[in-house]
Jmol script that loads the backbone (N, CA, C; Angstrom):
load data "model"
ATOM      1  N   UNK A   1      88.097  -5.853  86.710  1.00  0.00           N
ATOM      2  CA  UNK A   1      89.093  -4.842  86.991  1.00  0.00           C
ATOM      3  C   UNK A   1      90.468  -5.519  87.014  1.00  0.00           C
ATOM      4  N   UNK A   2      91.232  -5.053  86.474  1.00  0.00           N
ATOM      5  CA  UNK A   2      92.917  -5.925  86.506  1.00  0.00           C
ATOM      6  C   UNK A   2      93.354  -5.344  87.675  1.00  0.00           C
ATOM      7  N   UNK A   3      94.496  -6.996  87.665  1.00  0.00           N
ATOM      8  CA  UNK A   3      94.661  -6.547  88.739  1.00  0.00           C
ATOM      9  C   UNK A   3      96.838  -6.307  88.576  1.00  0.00           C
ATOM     10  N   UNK A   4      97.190  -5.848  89.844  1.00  0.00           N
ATOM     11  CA  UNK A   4      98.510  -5.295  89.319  1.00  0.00           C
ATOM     12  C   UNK A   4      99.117  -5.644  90.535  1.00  0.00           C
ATOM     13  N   UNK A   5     100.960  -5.512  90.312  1.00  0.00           N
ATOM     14  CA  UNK A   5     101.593  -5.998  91.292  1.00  0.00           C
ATOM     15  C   UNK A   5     102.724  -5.079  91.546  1.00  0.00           C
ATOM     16  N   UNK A   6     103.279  -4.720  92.514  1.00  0.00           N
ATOM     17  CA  UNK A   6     104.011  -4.146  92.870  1.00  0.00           C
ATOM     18  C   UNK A   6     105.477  -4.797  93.356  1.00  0.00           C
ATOM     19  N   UNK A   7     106.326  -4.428  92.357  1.00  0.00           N
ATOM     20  CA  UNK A   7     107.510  -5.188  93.073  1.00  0.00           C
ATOM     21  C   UNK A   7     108.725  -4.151  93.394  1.00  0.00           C
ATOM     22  N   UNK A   8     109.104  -4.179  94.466  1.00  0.00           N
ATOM     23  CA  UNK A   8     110.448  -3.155  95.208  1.00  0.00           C
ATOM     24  C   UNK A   8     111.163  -4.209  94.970  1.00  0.00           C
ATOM     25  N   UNK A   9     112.520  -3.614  94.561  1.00  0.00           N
ATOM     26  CA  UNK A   9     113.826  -4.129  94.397  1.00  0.00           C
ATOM     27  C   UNK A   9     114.581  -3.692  95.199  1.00  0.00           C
ATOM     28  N   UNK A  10     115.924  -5.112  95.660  1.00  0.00           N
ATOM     29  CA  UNK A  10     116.783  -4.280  96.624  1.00  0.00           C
ATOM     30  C   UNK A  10     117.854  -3.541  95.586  1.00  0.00           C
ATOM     31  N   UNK A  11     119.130  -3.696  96.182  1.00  0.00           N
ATOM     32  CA  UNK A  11     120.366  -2.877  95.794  1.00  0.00           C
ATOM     33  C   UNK A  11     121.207  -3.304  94.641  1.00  0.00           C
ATOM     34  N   UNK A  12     120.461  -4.974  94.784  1.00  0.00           N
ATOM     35  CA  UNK A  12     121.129  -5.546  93.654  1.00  0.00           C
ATOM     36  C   UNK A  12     120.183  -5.935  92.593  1.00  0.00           C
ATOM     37  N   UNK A  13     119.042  -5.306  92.361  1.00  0.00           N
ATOM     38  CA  UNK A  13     117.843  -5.449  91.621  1.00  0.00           C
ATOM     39  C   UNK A  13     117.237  -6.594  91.495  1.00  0.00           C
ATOM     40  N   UNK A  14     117.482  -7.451  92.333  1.00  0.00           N
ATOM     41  CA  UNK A  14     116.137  -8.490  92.976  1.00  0.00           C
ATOM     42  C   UNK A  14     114.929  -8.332  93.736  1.00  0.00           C
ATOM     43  N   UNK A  15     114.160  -8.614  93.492  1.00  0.00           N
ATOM     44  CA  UNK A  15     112.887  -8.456  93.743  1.00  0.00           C
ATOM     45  C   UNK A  15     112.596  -8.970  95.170  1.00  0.00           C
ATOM     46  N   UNK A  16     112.362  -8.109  95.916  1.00  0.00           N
ATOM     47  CA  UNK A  16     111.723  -8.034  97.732  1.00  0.00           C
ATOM     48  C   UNK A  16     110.343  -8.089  98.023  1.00  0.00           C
ATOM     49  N   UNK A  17     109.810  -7.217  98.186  1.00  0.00           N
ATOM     50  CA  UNK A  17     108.479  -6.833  98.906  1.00  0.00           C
ATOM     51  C   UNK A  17     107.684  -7.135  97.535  1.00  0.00           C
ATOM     52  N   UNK A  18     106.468  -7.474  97.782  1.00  0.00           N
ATOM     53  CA  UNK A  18     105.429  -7.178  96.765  1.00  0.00           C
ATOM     54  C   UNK A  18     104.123  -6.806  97.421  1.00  0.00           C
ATOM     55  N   UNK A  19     103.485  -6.039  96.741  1.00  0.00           N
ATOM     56  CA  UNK A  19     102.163  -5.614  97.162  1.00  0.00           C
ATOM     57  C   UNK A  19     101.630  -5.872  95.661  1.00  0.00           C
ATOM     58  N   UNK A  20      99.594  -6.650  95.884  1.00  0.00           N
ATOM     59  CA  UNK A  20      99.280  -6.596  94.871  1.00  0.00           C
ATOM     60  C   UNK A  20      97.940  -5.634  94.819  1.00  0.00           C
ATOM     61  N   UNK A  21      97.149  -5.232  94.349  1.00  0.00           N
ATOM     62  CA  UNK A  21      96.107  -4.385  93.942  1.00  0.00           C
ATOM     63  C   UNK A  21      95.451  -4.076  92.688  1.00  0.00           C
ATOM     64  N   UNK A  22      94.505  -4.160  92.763  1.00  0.00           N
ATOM     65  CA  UNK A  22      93.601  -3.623  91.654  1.00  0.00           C
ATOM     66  C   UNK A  22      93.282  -2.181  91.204  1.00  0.00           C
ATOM     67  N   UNK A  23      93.337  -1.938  90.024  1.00  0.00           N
ATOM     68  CA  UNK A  23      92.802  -0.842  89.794  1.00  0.00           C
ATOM     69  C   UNK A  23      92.094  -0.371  88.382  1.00  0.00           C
ATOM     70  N   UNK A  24      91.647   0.152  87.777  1.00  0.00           N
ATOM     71  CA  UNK A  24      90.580   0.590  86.582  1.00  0.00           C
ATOM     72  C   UNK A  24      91.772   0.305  85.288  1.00  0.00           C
ATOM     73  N   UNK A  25      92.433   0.926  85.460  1.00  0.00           N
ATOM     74  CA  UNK A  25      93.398   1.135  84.310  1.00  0.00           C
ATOM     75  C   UNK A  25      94.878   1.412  84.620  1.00  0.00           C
ATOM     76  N   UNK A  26      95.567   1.459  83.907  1.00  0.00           N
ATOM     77  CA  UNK A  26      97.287   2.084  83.762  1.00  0.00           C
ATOM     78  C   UNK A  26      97.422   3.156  84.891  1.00  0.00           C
ATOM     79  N   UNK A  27      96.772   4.153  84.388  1.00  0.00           N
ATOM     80  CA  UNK A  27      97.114   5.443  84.503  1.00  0.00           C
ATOM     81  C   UNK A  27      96.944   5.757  86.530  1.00  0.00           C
ATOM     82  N   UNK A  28      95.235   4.805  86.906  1.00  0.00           N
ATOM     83  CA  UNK A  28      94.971   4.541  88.334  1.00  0.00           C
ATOM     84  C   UNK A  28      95.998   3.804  88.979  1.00  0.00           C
ATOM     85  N   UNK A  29      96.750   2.783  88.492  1.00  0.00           N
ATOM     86  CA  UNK A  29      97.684   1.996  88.914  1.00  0.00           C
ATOM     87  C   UNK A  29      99.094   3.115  89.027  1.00  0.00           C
ATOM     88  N   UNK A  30      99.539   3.190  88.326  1.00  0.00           N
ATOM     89  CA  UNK A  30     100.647   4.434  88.194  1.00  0.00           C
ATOM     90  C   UNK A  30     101.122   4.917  89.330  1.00  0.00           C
ATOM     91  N   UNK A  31      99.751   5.730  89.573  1.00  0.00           N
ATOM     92  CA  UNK A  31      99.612   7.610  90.594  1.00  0.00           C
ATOM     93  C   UNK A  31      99.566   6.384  91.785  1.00  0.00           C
ATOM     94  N   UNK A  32      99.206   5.170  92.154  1.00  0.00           N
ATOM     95  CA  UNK A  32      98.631   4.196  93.316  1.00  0.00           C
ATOM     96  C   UNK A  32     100.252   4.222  93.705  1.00  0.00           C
ATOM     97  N   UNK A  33     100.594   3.108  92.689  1.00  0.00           N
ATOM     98  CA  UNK A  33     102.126   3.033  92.842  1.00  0.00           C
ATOM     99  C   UNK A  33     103.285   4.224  93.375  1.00  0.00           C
ATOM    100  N   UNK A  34     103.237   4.907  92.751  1.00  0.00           N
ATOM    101  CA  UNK A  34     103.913   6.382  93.455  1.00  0.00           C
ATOM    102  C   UNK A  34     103.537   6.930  94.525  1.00  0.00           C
ATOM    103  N   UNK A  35     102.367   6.223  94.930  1.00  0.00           N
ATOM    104  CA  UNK A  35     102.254   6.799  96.673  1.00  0.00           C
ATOM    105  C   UNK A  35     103.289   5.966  97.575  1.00  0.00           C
ATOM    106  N   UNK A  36     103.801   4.822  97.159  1.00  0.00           N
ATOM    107  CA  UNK A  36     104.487   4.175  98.259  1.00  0.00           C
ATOM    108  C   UNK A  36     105.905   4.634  97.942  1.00  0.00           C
ATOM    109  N   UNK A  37     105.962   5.711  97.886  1.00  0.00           N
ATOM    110  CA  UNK A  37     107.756   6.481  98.098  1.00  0.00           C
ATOM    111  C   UNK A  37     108.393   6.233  96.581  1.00  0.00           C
ATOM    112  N   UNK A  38     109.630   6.945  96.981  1.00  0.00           N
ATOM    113  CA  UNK A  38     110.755   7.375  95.551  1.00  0.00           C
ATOM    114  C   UNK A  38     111.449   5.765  95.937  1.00  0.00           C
ATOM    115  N   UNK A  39     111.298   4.541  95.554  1.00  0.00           N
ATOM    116  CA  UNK A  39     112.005   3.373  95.638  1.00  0.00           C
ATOM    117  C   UNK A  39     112.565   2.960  94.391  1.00  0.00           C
ATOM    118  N   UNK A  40     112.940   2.369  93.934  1.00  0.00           N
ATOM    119  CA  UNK A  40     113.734   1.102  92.894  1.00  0.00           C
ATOM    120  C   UNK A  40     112.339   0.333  93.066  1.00  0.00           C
ATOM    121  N   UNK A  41     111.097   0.649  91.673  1.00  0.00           N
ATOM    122  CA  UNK A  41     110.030  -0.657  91.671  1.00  0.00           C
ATOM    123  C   UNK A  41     109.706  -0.831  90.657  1.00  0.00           C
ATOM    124  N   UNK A  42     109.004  -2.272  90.269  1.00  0.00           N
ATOM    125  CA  UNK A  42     108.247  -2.167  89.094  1.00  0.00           C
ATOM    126  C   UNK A  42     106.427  -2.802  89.446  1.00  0.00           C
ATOM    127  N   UNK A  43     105.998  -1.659  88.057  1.00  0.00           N
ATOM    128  CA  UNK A  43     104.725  -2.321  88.444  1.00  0.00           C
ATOM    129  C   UNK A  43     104.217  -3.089  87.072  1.00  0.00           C
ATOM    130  N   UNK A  44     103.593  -4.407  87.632  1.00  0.00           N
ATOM    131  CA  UNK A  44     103.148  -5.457  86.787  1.00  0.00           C
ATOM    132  C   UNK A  44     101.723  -5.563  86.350  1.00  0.00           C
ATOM    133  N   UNK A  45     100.729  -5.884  85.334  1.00  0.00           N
ATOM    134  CA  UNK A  45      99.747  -6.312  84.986  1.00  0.00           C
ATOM    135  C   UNK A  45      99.582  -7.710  84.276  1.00  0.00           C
ATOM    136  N   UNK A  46      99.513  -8.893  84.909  1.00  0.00           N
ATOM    137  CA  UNK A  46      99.912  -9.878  84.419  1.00  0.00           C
ATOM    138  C   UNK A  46     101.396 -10.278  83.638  1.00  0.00           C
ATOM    139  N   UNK A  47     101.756 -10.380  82.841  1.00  0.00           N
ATOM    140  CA  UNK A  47     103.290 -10.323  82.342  1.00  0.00           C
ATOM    141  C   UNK A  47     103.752  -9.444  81.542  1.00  0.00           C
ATOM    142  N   UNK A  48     102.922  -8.418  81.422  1.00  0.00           N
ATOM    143  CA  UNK A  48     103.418  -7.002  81.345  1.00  0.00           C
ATOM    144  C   UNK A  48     103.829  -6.133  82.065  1.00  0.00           C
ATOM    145  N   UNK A  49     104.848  -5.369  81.700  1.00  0.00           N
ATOM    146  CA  UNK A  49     105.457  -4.600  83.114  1.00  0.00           C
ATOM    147  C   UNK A  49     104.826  -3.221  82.575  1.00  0.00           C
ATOM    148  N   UNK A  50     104.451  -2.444  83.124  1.00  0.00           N
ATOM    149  CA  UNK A  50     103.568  -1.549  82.825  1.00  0.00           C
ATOM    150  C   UNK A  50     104.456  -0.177  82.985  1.00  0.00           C
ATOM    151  N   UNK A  51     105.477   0.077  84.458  1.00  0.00           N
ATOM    152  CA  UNK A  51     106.493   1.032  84.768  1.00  0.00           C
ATOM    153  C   UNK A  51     107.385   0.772  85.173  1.00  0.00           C
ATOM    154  N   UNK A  52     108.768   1.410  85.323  1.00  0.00           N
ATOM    155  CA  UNK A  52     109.753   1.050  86.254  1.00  0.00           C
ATOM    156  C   UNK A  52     110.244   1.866  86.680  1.00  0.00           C
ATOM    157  N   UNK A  53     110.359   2.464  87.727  1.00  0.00           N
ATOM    158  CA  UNK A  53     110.912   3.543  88.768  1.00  0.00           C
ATOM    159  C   UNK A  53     112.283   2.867  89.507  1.00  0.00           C
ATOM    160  N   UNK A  54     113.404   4.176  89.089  1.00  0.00           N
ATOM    161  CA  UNK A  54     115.173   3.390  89.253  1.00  0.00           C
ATOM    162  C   UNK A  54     115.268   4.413  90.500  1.00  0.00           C
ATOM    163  N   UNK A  55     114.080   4.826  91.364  1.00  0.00           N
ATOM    164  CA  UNK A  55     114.228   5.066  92.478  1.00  0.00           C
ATOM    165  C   UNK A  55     114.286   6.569  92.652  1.00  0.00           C
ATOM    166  N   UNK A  56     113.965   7.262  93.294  1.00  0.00           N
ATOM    167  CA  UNK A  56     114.231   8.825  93.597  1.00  0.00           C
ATOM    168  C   UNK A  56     113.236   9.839  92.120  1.00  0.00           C
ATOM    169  N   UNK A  57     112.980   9.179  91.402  1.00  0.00           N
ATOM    170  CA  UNK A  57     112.125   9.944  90.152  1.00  0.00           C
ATOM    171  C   UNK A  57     110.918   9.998  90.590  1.00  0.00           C
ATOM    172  N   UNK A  58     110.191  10.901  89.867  1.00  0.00           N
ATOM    173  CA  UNK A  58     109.348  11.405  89.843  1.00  0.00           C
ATOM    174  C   UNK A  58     108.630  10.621  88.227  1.00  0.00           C
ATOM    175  N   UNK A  59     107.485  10.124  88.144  1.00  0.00           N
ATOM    176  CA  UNK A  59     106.596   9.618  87.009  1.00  0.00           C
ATOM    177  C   UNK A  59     106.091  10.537  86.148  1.00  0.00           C
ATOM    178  N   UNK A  60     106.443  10.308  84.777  1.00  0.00           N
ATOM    179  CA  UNK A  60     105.543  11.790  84.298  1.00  0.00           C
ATOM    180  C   UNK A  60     104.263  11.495  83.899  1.00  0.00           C
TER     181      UNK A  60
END
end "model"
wireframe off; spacefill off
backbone 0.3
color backbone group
């Protein structure tokens, strides 16, 4: 199962908090990620960046 990383950015788009987790695919990782609030994040799968949320959006 891959595994994925969560990175919140502050104000000046450096990288803060990380949370990491596993999940099946993209799409499980995604909807995971969007539970932890409307932030400035990106989510990683090894050195692929998979999404990037510029904060307050909604994922389609």
């Amino acid at each position: 199962m891959p595994y994925y990383r969560l990175y919140f950015l502050d104000r000046r788009g450096r990288f803060g908090r990380v949370e990491g987790f596993a999940a099946q695919d993209d799409a499980i990782a995604i909807r995971q990620a969007e539970g932890h609030g409307e932030t400035v994040k990106e989510l990683w799968c090894g050195g692929r960046r998979v999404k990037q949320w510029s904060g307050g959006e909604k994922a389609a």
